[in-house]
C-alpha positions in Angstrom: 0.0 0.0 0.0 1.1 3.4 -1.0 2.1 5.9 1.6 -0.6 8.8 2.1 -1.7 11.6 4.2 -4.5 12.6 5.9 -7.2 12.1 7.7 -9.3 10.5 4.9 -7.1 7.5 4.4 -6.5 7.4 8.1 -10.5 6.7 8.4 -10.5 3.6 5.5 -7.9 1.8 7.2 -9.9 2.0 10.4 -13.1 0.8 8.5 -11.5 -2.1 6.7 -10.2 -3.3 9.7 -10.5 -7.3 10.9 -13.8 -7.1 13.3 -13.1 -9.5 15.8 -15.5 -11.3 18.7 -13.2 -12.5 21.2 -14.9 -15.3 23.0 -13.8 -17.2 26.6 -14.9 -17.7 29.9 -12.1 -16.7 31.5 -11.4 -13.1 32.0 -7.5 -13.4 32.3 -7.6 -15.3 29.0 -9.7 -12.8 27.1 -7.6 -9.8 28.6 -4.1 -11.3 27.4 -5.7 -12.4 23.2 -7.6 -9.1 23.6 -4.4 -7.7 24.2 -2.5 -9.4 21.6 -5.3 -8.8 18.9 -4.9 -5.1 19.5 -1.5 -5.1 19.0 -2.3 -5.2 14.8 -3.2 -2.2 13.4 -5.9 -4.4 10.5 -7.7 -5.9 13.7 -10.2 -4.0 15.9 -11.6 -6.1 18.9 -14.7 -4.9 19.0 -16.6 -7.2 22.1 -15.9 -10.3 24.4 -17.9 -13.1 26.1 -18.0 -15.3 28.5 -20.2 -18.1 27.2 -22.1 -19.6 24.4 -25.2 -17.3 24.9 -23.7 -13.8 24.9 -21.5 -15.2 22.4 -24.8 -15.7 19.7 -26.0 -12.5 21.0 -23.1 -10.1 20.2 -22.7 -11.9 16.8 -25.9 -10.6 16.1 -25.5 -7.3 17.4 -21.7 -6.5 16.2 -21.7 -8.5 13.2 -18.1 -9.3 13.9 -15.6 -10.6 10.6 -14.5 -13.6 12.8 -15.1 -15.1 15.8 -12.6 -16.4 18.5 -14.5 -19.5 20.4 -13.2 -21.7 23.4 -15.0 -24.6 23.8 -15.5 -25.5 27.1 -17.6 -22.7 28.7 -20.3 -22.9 31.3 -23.5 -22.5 30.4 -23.8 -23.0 26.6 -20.7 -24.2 25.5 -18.5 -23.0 22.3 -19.5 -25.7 20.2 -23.4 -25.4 20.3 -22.9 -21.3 19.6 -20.5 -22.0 16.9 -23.3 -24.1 15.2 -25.9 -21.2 15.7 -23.8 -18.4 14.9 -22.9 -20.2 11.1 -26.8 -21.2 10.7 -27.8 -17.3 11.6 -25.1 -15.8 10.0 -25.6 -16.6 6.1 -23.2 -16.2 3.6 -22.1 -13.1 4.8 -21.9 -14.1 8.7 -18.7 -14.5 11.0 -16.6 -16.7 10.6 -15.3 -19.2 13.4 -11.7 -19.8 15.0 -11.9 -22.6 18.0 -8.9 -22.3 20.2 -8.7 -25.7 21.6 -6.2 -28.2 23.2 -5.3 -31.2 22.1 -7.8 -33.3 24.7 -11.2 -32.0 22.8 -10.9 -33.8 20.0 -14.2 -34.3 19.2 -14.9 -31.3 20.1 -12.6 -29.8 17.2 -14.5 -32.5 14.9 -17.4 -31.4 15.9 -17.0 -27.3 15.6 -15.2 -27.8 12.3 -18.4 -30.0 10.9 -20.9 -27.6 12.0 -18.6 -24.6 10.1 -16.3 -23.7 11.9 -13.6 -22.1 9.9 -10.4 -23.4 11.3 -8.4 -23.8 15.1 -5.8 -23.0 16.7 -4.4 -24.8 19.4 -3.8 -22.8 22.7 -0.4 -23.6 23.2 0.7 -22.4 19.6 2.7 -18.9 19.3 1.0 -15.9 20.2 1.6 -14.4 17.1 -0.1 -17.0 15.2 -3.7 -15.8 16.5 -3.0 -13.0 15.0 -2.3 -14.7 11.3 -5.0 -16.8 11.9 -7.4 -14.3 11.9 -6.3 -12.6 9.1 -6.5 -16.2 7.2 -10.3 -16.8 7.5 -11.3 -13.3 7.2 -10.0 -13.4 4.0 -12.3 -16.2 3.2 -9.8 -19.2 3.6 -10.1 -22.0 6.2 -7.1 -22.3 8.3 -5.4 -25.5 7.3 -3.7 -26.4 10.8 -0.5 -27.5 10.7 0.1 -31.5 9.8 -0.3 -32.8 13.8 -3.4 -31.5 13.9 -5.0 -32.6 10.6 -4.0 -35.8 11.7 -6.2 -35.5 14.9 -9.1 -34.8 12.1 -8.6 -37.8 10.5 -8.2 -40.0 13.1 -11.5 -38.7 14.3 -12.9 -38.9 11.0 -12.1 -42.7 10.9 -14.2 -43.4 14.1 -17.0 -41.5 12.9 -17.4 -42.2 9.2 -20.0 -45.0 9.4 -22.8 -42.4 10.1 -21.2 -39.4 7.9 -20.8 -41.2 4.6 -22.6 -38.8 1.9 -21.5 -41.4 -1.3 -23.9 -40.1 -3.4 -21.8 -36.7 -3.2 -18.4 -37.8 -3.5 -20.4 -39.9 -7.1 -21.3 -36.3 -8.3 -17.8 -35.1 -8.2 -15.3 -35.3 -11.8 -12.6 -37.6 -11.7 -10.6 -33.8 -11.8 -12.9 -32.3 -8.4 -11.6 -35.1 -7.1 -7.9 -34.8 -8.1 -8.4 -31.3 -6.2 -10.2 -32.1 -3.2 -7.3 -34.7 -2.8 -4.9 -31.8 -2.4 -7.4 -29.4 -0.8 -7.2 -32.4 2.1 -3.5 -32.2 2.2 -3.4 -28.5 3.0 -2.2 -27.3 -0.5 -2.7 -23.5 -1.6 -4.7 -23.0 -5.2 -1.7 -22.5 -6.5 0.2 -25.5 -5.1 -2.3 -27.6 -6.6 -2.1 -25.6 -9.8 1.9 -26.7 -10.0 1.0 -30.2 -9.1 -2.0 -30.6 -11.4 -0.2 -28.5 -14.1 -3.1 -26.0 -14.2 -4.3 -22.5 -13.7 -4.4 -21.0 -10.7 -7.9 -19.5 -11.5 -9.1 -23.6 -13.1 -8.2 -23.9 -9.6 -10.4 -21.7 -8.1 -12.9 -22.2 -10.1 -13.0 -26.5 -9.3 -12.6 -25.2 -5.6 -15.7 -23.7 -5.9 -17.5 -26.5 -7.9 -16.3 -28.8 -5.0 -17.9 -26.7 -2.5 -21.1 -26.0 -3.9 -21.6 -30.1 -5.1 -21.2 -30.9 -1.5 -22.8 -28.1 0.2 -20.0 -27.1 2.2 -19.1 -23.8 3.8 -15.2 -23.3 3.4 -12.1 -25.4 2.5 -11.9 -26.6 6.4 -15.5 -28.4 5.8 -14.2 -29.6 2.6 -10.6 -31.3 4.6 -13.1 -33.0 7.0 -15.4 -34.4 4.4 -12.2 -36.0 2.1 -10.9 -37.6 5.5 -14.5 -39.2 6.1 -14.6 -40.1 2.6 -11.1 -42.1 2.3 -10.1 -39.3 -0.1 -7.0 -37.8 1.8 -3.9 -39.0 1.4 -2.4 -41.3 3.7 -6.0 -42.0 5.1 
């Protein structure tokens, strides 16, 4: 971006900035991310909760670009208001970043099938909240790094008797599924352009096909559905 001055320019940065829920029931948690968050001049922190409930109810009233979500919470937890903010929201609702730890695995599962957009684990770098957010409020799903995608499919492989959606995977062409393939292994469009020797934009546009054929929301959904599926490698 081009150097400017005044007070004009000053005011777009503020209103393109990353809106951002911030979402845990514990206060010395929220303070230090809140903290963190407002350390980059593209995010503004604009509320926190405590639980589930107020969680829904300031996603209605902010109408925040993302959505940091513990799980465990009393009262309603993260996972049921994850599921009710991505039904409310529509197309162009929050999206959803679960901070978890690695003993809620099917908790991840679970938040990520609902529509979640991605999580983080708590004991990653501080700094990577900060990238993470700026990931799926661009409209990507945060890929997690290759410990944690393992976690999904392990889960995936205990619960794929009652998820199998075979009928979808049939409507797919043999090149959607050359994609999805490396959509589950955490490739970029334009990763899978250099392996599939296409276009970046062919990419994007099978992406999309992929997506709407199966009815998911983001690239995460679309991860959890090739690991149920026996389409990831290595699975």
């Amino acid at each position: 971006m081009t150097a400017g001055t005044g007070a004009a320019e000053a005011g777009a940065d503020a209103s393109d900035a990353i809106r951002v829920l911030l979402v845990d029931d514990q206060e010395m948690v929220r303070d230090g991310l809140g903290a963190l968050l407002s350390t980059a001049p593209d995010i503004e922190l604009v509320g926190e909760a405590g639980d589930g409930l107020r969680a829904i109810q300031l996603a209605r009233e902010l109408r925040p670009d993302v959505v940091v979500m513990d799980i465990r919470m009393p009262g309603m937890d993260g996972l049921t208001a994850t599921g009710s903010i991505i039904q409310n929201g529509g197309e162009q609702g929050p999206r959803v970043l679960i901070l978890t730890t690695f003993d809620l695995d099917e908790y991840v599962y679970e938040a990520l099938a609902r529509g979640a957009s991605g999580f983080l684990l708590k004991d990653a770098p501080a700094r990577d909240l900060i990238n993470a957010v700026r990931v799926i409020a661009a409209g990507q799903a945060l890929l997690a790094p290759s410990v944690t995608r393992r976690l999904i499919a392990d889960v995936a492989r205990r619960r794929r008797a009652g998820n199998l959606r075979p009928e979808a995977v049939s409507a797919l062409t043999a090149r959607e599924l050359d994609v999805l393939r490396q959509v589950a292994r955490g490739f970029s469009n334009s990763e899978i352009a250099d392996e599939l020797v296409l276009s970046e934009q062919t990419i994007k546009t099978h992406v999309g096909r992929i997506l709407a054929k199966l009815e998911l929301r983001d690239r995460t959904q679309a991860v959890v559905f090739a690991y149920e599926h026996g389409l990831a490698g290595g699975d």
